[in-house]
N, CA and C atoms as a LAMMPS dump frame, in Angstrom:
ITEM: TIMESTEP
0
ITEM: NUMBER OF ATOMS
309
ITEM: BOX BOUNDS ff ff ff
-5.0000000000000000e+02 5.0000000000000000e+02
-5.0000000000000000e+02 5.0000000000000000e+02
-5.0000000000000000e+02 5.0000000000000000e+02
ITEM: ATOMS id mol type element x y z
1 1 1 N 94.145 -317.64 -37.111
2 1 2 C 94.633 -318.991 -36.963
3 1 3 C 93.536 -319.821 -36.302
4 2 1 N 93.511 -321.238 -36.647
5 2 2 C 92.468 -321.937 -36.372
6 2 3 C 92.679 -322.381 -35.056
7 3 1 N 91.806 -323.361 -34.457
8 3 2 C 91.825 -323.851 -32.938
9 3 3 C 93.391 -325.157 -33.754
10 4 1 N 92.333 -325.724 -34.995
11 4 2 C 93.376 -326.961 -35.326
12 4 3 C 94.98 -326.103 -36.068
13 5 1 N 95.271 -324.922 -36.23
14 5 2 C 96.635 -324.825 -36.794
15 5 3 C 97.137 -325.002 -35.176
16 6 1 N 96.554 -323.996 -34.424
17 6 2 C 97.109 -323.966 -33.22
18 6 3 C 97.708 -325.342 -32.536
19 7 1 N 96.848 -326.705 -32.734
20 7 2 C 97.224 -328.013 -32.172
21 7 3 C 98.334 -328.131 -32.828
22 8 1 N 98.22 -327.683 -33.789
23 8 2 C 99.365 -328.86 -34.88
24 8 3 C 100.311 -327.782 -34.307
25 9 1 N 100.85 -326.424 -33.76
26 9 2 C 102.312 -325.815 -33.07
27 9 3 C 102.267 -326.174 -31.87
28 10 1 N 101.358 -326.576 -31.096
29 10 2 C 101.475 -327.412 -29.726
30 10 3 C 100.38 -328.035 -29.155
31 11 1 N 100.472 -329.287 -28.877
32 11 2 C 99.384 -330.277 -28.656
33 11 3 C 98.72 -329.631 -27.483
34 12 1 N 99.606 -329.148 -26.645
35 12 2 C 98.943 -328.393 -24.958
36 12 3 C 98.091 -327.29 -25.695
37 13 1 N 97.868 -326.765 -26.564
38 13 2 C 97.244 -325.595 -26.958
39 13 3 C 95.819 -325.816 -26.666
40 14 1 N 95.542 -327.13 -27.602
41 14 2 C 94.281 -327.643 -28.175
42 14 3 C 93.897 -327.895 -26.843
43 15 1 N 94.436 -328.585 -25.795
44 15 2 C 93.982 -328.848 -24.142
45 15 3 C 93.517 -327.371 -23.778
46 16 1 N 94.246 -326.544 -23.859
47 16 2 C 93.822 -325.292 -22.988
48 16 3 C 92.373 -324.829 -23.452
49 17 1 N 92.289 -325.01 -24.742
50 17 2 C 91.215 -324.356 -25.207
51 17 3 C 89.966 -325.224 -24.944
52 18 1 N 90.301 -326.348 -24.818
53 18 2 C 89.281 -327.522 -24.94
54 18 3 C 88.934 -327.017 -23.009
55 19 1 N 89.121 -326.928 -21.819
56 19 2 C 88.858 -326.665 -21.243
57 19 3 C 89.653 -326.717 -19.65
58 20 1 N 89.4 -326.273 -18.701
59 20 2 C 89.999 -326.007 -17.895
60 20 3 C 90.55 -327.701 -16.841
61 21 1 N 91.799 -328.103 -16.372
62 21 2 C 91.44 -329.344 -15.71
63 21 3 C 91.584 -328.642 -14.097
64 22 1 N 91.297 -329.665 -13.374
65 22 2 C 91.779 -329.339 -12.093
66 22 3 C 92.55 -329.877 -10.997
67 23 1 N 92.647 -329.801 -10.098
68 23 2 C 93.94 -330.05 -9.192
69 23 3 C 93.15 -330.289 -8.161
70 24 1 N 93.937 -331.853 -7.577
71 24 2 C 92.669 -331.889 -5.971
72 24 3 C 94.156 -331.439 -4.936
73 25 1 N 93.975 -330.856 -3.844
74 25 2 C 94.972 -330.269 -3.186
75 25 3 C 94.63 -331.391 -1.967
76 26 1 N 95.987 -331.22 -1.582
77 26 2 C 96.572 -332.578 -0.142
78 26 3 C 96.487 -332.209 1.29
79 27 1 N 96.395 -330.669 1.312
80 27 2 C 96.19 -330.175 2.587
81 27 3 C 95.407 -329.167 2.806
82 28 1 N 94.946 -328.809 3.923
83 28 2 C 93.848 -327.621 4.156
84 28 3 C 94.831 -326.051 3.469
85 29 1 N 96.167 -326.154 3.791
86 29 2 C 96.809 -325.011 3.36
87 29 3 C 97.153 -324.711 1.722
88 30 1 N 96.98 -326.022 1.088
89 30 2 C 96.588 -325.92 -0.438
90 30 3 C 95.415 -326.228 -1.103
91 31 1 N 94.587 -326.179 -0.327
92 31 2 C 93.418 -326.151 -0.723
93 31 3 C 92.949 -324.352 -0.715
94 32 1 N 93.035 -323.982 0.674
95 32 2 C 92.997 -322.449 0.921
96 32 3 C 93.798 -321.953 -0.764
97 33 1 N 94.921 -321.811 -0.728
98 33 2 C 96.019 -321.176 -2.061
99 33 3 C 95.61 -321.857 -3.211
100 34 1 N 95.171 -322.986 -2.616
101 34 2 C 94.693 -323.189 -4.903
102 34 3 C 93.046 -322.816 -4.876
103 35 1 N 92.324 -322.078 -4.01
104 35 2 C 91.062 -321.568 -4.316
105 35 3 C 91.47 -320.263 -4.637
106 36 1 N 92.723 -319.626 -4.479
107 36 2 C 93.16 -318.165 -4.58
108 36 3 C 93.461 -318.263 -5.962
109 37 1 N 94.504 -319.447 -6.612
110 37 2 C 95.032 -319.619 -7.49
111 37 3 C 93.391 -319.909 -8.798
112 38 1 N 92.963 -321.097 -8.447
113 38 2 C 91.363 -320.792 -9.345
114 38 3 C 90.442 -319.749 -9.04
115 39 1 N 90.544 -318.866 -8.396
116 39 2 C 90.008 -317.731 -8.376
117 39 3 C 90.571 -317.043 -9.82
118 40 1 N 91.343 -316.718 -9.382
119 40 2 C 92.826 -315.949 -10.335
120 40 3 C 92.755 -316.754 -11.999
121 41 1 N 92.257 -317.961 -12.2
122 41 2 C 92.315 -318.626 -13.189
123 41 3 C 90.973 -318.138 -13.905
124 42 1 N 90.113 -318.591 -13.313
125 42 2 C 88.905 -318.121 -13.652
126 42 3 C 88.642 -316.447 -13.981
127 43 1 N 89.652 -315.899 -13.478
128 43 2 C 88.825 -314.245 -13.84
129 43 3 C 90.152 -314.041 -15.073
130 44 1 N 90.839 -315.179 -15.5
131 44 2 C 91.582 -314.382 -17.003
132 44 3 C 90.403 -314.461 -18.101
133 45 1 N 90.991 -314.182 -19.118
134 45 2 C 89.956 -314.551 -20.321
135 45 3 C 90.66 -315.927 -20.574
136 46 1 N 90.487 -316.514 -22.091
137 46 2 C 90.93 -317.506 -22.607
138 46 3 C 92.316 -316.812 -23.349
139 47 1 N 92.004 -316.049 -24.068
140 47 2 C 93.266 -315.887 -24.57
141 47 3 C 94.754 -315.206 -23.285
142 48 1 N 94.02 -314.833 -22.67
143 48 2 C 95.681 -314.907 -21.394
144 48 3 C 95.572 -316.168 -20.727
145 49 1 N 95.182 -316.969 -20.662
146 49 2 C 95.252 -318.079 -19.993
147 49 3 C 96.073 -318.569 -21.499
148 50 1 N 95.838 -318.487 -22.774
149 50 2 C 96.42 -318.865 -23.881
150 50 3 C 98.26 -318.814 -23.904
151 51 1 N 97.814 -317.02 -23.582
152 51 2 C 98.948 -316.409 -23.395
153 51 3 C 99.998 -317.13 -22.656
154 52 1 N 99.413 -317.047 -21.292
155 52 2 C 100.311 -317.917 -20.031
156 52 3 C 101.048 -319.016 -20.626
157 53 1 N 99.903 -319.926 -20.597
158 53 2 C 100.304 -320.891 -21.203
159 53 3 C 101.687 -320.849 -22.246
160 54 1 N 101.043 -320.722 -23.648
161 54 2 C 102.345 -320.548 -24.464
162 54 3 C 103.563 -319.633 -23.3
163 55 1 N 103.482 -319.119 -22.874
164 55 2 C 104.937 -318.178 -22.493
165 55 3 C 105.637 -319.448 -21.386
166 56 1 N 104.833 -319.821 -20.52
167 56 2 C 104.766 -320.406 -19.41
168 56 3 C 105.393 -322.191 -19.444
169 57 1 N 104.256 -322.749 -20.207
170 57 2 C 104.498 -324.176 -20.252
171 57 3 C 105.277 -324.315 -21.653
172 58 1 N 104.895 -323.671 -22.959
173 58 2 C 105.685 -324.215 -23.599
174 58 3 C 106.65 -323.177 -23.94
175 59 1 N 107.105 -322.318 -23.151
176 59 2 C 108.391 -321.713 -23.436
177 59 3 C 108.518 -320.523 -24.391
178 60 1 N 107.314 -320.439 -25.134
179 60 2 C 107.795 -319.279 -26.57
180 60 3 C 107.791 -318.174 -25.99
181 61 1 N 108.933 -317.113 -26.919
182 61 2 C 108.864 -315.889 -26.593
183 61 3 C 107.779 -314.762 -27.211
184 62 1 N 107.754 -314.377 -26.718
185 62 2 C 106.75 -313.129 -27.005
186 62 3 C 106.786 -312.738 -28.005
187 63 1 N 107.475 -312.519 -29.224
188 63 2 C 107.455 -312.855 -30.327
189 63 3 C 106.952 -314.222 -31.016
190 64 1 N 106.919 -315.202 -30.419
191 64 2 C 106.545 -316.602 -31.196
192 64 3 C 104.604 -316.291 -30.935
193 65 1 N 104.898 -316.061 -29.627
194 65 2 C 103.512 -315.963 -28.868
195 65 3 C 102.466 -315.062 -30.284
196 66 1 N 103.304 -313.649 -30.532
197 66 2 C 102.004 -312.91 -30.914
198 66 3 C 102.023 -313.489 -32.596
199 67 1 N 103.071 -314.61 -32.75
200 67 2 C 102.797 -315.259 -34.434
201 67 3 C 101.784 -315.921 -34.527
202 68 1 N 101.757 -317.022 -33.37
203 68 2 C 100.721 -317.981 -33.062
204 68 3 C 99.341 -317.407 -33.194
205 69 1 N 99.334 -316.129 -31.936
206 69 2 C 98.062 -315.925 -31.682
207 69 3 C 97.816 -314.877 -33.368
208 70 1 N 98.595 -314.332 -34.045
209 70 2 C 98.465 -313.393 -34.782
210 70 3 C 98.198 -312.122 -34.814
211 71 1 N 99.101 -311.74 -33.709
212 71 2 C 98.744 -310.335 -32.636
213 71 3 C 99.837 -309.096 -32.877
214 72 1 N 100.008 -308.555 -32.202
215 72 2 C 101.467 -307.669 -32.352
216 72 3 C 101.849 -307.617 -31.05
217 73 1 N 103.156 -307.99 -31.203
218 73 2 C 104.001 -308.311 -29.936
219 73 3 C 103.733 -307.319 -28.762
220 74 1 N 103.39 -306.276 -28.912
221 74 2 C 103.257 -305.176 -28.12
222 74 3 C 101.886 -305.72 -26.908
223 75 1 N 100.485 -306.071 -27.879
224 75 2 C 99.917 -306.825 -27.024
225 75 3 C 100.279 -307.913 -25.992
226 76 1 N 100.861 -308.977 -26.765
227 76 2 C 101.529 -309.966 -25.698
228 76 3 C 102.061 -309.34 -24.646
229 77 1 N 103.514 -308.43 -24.596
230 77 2 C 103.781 -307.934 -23.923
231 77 3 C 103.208 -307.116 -22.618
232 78 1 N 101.874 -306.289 -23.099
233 78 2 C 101.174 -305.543 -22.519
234 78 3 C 100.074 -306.436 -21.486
235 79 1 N 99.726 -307.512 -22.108
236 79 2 C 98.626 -309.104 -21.413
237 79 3 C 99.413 -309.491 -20.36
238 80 1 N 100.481 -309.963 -20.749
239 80 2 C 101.66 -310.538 -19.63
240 80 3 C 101.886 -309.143 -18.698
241 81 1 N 102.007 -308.085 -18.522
242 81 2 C 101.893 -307.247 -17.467
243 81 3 C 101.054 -306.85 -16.897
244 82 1 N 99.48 -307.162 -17.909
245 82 2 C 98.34 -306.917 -17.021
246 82 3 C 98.243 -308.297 -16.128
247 83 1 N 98.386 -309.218 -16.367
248 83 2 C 97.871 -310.412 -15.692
249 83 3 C 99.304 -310.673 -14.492
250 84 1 N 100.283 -310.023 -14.687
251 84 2 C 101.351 -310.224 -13.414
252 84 3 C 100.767 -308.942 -12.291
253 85 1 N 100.045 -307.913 -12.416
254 85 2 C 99.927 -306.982 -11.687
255 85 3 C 98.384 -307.541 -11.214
256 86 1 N 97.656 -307.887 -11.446
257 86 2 C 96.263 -308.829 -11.517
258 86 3 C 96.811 -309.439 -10.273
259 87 1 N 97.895 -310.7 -10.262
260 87 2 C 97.903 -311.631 -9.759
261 87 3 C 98.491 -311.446 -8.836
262 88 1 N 99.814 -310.401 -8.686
263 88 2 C 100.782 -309.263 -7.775
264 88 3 C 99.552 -308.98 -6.609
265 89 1 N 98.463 -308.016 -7.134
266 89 2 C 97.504 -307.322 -6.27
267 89 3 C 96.479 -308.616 -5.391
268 90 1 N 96.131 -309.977 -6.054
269 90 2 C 95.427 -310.872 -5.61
270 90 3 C 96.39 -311.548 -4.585
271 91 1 N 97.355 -311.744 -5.122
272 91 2 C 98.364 -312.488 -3.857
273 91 3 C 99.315 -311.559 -2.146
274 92 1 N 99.05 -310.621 -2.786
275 92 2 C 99.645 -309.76 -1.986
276 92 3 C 99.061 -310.071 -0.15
277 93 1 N 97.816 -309.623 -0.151
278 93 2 C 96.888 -309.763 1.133
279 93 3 C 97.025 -311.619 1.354
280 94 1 N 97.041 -312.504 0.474
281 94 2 C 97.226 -313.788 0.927
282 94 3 C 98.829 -313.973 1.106
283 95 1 N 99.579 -313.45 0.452
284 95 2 C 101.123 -314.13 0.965
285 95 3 C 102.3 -312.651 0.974
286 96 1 N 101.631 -312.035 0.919
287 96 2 C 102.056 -310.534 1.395
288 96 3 C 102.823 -310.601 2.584
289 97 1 N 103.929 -309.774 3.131
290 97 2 C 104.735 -309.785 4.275
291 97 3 C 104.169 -308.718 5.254
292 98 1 N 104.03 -308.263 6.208
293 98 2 C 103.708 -307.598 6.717
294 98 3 C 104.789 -306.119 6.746
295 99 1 N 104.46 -305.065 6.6
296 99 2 C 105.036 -304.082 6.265
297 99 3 C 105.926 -303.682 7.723
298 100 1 N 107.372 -303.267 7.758
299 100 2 C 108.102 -302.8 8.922
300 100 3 C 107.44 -301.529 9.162
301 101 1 N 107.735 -301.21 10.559
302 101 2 C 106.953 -300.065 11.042
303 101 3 C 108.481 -299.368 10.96
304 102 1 N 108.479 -297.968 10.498
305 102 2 C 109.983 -297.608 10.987
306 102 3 C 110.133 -296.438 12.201
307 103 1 N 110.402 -296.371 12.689
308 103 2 C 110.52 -295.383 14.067
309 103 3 C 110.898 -294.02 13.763
């Protein structure tokens, strides 16, 4: 599938691919979490940031997802669990709870 079939099933597509935008943050404490968060952005590829996207902003299921991309659902599926355990392990040490000690 082309960059242009892709626009013509969602206009946000053609944005993602065209390139990354950014976010100016309002406080020192989102500035800190959105350098964690573009950290985290920057180390997907394009096509899970693709991925995200479609699942994310415009809603398709994982089935629509691997039509679009022309994949087999199994991948989608398998991207979306690598990139939640990715982001699980990156956030953890920043917003992680501190573990109970038990006696």
């Amino acid at each position: 599938m082309t960059r242009q079939d892709r626009a013509e099933v969602s206009p946000k597509v053609a944005r993602v691919e065209g390139g990354a935008s950014t976010l100016t943050p309002t406080s020192p404490s989102q500035a800190r979490h959105g350098n964690v968060v573009s950290e985290l952005i920057r180390e997907l590829t394009r096509r899970e940031r693709l991925v995200l996207m479609l699942r994310y902003t415009e809603e398709l299921t994982v089935h629509e997802i691997a039509a679009v991309l022309e994949i087999a659902t199994t991948e989608v599926e398998r991207m979306l669990e690598s990139i939640a355990e990715r982001v699980r392990r990156k956030l953890t040490p920043v917003y992680g709870r501190p573990q109970a000690r038990l006696a």
